[in-house]
N, C-alpha and C positions, 0 to 999 in steps of 0.2 A: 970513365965509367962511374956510374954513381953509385955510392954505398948503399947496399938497402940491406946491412944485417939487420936494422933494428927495428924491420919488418917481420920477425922471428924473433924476436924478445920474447921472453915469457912475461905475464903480466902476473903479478901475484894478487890473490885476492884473499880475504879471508874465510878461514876455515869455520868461527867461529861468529856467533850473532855476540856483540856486546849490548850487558843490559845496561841502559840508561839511569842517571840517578834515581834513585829508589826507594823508600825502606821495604828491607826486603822480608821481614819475618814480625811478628806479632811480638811488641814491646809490653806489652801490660798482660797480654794472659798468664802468666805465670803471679802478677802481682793480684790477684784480686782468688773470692773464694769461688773454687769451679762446682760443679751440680753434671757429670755426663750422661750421656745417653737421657737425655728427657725425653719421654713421649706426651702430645698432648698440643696444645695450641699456646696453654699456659703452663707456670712452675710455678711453685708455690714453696717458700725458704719459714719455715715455724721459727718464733725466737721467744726467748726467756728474758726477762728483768731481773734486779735484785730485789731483796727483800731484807726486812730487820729485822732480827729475836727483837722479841719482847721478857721484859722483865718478870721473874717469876714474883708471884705475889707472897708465897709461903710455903711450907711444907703439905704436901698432895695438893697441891692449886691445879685447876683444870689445865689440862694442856691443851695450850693456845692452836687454833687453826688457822696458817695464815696460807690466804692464794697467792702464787708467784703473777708477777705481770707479764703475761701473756699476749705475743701478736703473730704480725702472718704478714711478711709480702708476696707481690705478685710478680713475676715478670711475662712478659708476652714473647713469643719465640714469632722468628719469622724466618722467612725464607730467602734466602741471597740468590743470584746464580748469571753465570754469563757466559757464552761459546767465543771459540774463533776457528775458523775455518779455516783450511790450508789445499788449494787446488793442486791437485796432484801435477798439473804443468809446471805450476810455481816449485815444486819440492826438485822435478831435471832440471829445472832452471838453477838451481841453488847448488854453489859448490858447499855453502853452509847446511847445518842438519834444523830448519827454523820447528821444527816438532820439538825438539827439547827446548830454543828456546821461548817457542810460546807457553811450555807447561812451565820454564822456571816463571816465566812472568804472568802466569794466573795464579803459584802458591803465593807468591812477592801481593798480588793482591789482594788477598783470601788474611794474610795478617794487617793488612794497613782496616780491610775492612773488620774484624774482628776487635782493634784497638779502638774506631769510630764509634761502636756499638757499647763499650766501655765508656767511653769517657761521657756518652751520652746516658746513660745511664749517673755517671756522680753526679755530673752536672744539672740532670734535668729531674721531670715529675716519676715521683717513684708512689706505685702502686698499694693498696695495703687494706688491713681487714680478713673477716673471714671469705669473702669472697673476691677480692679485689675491687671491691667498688668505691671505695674512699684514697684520696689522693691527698701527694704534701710535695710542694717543690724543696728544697735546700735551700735553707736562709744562711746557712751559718757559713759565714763569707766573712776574709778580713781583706781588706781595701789597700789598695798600694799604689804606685805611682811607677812604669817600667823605668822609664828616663832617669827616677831617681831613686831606685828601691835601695833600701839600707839593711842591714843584717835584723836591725830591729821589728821591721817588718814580715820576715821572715821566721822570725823568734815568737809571735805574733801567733802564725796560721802554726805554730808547737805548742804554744801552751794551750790554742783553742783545744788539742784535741788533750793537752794533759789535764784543764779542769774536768776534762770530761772521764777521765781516768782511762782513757783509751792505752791499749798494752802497747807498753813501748816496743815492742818487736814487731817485726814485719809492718814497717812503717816505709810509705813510698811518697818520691816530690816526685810528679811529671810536670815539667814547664817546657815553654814556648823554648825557641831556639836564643831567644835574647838576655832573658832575662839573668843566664848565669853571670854571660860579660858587662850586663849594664853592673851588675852587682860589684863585680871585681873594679870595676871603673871609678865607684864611687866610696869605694872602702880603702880605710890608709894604709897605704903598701906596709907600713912599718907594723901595722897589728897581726897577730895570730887570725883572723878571721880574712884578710888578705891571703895569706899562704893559703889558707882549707880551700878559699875558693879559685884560688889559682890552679892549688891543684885539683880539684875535682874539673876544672875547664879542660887539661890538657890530659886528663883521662886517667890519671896517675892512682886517684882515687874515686870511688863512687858512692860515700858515704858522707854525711856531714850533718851535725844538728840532732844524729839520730836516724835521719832518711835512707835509705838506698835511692841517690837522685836520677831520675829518667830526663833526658830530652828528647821532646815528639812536635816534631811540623804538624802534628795532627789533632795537636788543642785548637780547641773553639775558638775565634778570633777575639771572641767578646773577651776572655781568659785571662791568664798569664798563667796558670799550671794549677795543679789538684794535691793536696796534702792529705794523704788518709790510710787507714791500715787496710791491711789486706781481707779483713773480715766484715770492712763498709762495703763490700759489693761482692754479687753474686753473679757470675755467667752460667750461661746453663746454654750444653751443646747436645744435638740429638744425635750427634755422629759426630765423627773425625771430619774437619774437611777433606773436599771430595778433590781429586781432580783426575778427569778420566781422557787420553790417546784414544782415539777409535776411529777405524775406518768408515765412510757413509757409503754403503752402497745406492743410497736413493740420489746421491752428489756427487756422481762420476765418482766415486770413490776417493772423495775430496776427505782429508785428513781433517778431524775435530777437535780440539779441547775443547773439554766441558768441565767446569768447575763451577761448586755449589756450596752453601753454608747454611746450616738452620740453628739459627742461638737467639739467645735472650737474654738480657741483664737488668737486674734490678738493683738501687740503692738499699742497704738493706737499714744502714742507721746515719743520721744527717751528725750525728754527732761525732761518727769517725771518718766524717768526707768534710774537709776543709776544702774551699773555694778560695783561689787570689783571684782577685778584680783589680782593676782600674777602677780607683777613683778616692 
């Protein structure tokens, strides 16, 4: 007679939706200066200059008036947004519960786009004037080579922002995914500058140079990573991101996530956003 228990096996399936590689939460909004709740199409960040006493000429000499340097950026808010749908056949189909995990994977969205909107902002044409009608890209760029970067170079996109007297606190590196290990690759095991970057590779530490160092799959290709404080750039949110479960009663009662984002970023000074380049 022939065996057929394992016609009556159980088959296991999984309980859970695994989420695929990811980043999953917003890396730079905490590094840069935030502006909440804006209403409006645009924001608008005021800024102050320095200024120098002047020398008194004598006893009662007029007292000198002097204007501070005065400006305004701009940034333009926009609007993000995207659904997914979940057919209510699909959810008795599903020994998994895919409602939660299509909402983990529109928040996991909502920050990679948030960090996109950032970097495009250091990187690119930044706004300014009393009305925002005058524009300045970011020149202040030091040049490197990935294949062969050296700590020198590095040392480099630091001083850019110390001629500039930029505050040494809250200072951030975001680079490509390569550029720590090219680094470690071509510095001499036997230096102190081998060690830091060793350990900042295997996570041990996250500081070095000065930096609190970021690594983001989500630099510009053109790139190798951003040197700058936290008060060269401005986001500005008109809300919390949104992400909303809701039943459709016009979709057979088809289950929705909707998640939405309305932000804006602007550079606010090119002297505290260092650019690494190729070349």
């Amino acid at each position: 007679m022939a065996d057929t228990q394992n016609k009556i096996y159980a088959q296991a399936y999984s309980q859970n939706i695994m989420q695929l590689a990811q980043q999953k939460t917003s890396k730079l909004l905490n590094t840069v200066y935030m502006k909440p709740n804006v209403r409006g199409k645009t924001f608008f960040q005021d800024q102050i200059g320095a200024w120098e006493m002047s020398v008194k000429a004598g006893r009662n000499s007029q007292t000198p008036n002097n204007d501070p340097a005065l400006a305004r950026r701009m940034g333009l808010m926009v609007d993000y947004h995207d659904n997914r749908l979940l057919d209510k056949g699909d959810e008795l189909k599903s020994i998994s519960d895919p409602k939660s995990a299509y909402t983990i994977a529109a928040s996991q969205s909502l920050g990679r786009k948030i960090d996109d909107v950032i970097i495009d902002a250091l990187r690119g044409t930044a706004y300014y004037g009393e009305t925002g009608s005058s524009s300045v890209t970011n020149g202040n760029i030091v040049n490197a080579t990935a294949a062969s970067l050296t700590v020198a170079q590095i040392v480099a996109a630091k001083k850019a922002l110390d001629d500039e007297d930029v505050d040494e606190d809250d200072r951030y590196a975001v680079v490509n995914t390569t550029i720590l290990n090219n680094l470690l690759g071509v510095t001499e095991a036997t230096s102190a500058d081998y060690n830091s970057v060793k350990a900042l590779v295997r996570g041990e530490i996250n500081t070095w140079l000065g930096f609190e160092w970021i690594m983001s799959t989500r630099v510009n290709s053109s790139d190798l990573g951003y040197f700058y404080n936290k008060y060269g750039c401005c986001v500005a949110l008109a809300e919390s991101p949104t992400v909303r479960t809701d039943e459709r009663a016009d979709l057979s009662y088809s289950w929705q996530v909707y998640y939405s984002l309305s932000i804006g970023a602007v550079r606010l000074e090119e002297e505290k956003v260092v650019l690494l380049q190729e070349g």
